[in-house]
N, C-alpha and C positions, 0 to 999 in steps of 0.2 A: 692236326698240329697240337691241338689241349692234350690228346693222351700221350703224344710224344714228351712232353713235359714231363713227363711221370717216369718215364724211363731214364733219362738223361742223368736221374739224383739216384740211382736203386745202389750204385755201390759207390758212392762217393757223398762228403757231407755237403746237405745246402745252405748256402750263406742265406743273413737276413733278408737280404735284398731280393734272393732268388725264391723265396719263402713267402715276401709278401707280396710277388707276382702271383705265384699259384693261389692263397688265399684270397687274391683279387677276381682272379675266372671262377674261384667256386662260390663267392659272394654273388657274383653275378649269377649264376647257376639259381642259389638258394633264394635271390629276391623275385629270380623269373618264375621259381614253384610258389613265393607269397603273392605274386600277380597272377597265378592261377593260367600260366604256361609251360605245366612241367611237363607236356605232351612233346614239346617242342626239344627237349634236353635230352641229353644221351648220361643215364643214372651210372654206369657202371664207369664210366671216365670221371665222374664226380664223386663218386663213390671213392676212386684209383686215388686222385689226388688230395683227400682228405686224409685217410689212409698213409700218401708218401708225406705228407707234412707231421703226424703223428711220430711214421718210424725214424726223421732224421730231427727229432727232439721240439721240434715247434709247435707243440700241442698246445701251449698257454696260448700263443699266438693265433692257431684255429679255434679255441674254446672263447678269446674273447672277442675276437670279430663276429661268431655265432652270436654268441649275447646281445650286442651291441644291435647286429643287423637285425634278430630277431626283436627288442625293444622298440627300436625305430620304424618298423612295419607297424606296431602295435601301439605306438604311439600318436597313429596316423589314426588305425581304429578305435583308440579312447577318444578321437574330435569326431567320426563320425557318428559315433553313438552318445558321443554330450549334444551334439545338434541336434539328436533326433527327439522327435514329440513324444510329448509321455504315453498318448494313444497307440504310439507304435513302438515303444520304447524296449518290450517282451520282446516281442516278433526280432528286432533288427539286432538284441543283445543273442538270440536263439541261432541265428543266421551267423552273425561273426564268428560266435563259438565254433559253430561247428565247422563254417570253414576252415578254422586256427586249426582246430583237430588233424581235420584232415591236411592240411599244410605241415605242421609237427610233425604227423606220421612220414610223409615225404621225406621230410630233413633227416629224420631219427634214421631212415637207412639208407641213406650215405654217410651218416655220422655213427655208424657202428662201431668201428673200430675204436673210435675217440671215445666211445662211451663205457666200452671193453677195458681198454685198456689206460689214457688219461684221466678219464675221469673217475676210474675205479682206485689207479694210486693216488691221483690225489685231492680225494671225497669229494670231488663234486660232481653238482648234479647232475644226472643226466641230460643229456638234448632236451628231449620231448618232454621232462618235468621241467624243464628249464621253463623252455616254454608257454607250459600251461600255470606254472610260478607268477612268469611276467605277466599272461592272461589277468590272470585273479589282481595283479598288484596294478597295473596299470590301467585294464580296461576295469573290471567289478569296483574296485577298489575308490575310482575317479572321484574326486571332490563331489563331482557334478552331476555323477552317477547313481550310486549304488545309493540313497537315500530316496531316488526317484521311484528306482527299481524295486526296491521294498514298498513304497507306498501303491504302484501300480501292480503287484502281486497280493499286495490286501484286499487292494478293491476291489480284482476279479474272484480273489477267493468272497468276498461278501458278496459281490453279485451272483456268484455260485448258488449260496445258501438261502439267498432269496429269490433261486431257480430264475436267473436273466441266463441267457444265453452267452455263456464264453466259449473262447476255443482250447479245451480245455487240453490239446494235445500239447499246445505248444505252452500251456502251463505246468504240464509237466516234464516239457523239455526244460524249460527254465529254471525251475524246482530242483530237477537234475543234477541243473549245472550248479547251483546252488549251493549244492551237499557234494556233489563231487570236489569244488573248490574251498569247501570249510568256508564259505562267506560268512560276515559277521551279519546278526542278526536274524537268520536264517538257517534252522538245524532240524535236522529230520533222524531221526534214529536209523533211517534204514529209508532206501529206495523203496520200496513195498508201498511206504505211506504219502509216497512223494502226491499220488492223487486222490489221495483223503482231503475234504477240502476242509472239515472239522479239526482234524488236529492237526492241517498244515494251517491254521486261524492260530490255533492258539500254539505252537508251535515258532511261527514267524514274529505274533504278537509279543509273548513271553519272549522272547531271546531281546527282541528290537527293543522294549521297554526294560530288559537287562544290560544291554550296551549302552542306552542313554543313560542310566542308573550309575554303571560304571564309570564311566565317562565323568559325569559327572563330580562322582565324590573321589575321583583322581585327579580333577582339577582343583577339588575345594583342598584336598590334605598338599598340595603341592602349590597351591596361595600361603 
């Protein structure tokens, strides 16, 4: 019945209403790949109906339902990783990523043509930088977060240095993600030095004690 939908509009135009039927089955499609049941979807009818919402002009209409649904999953995942302990705090930020990753990827092809073609006339961002945008602002970004996440990637880098036993894979998964998302506080010249743990010290030190610096005297000239 979903892919007969798709036929029904190929040579005639679809009203609003009939518009935000289709972007209702493929929201459901896209939150069933962020629940991690995209085994269970048929990609190429979702792919089809993404695609006919595009060619009969409602691409603003698919571009901002994607946002929105995409935000709102991710919204879910800045409260699980604000709850989470700082002891675990690496580890469950390493995991969300990468799931998102892989979720992004999913979306990004069915959302091909929209990224082809709407979002190329008119400049915005791609699906999957969308995505990984919202990542960094919502989840890294978190009041509650990212100050944590720094502080618990210093410690294991000093425990490094004074040879404690870390897992140091998943500190430089984390590191990684880090420099791949321009996080504040945290800048690495180049992957290569992500498991340096010497000049990921003063690396992380240096930038973190430049953002409170800044910070700072952008609040004292704006008193």
């Amino acid at each position: 019945a979903g892919a007969g939908v798709t036929f029904i509009f190929q040579n005639s135009d679809m009203s609003k209403p009939q518009a935000k039927n289709v972007w209702r089955g493929l929201q459901r499609g896209i939150q069933e790949i962020q629940n991690g049941n995209a085994s269970t979807l048929r990609f190429e009818e979702l792919y089809r109906n993404a695609y006919t919402l595009v060619l009969h002009k409602h691409g603003e209409l698919l571009y901002d339902g994607v946002e929105k649904t995409i935000g709102s999953k991710l919204g879910k995942t800045a409260t699980i990783v604000e709850k989470t302990t700082d002891n675990q705090l690496i580890s469950v930020m390493v995991e969300e990523w990468n799931r998102h990753k892989l979720t992004m990827t999913m979306i990004r092809d069915i959302l091909m043509y929209m990224d082809k073609t709407f979002c190329e006339i008119k400049k915005k961002m791609p699906s999957y930088d969308l995505g990984i945008a919202r990542f960094k602002s919502l989840v890294v970004l978190h009041p509650h977060v990212l100050d944590r996440l720094r502080t618990e990637l210093l410690s294991n880098i000093r425990k490094e240095r004074e040879h404690e036993l870390i897992d140091q894979a998943l500190m430089r998964n984390c590191l990684r993600m880090m420099v791949d998302l321009d996080a504040p506080g945290v800048h690495m010249h180049s992957h290569s030095h992500a498991h340096n743990s010497a000049y990921s010290h003063h690396h992380v030190h240096h930038h973190h004690h430049n953002h409170n610096a800044t910070s700072s005297s952008s609040s004292s000239s704006s008193s």
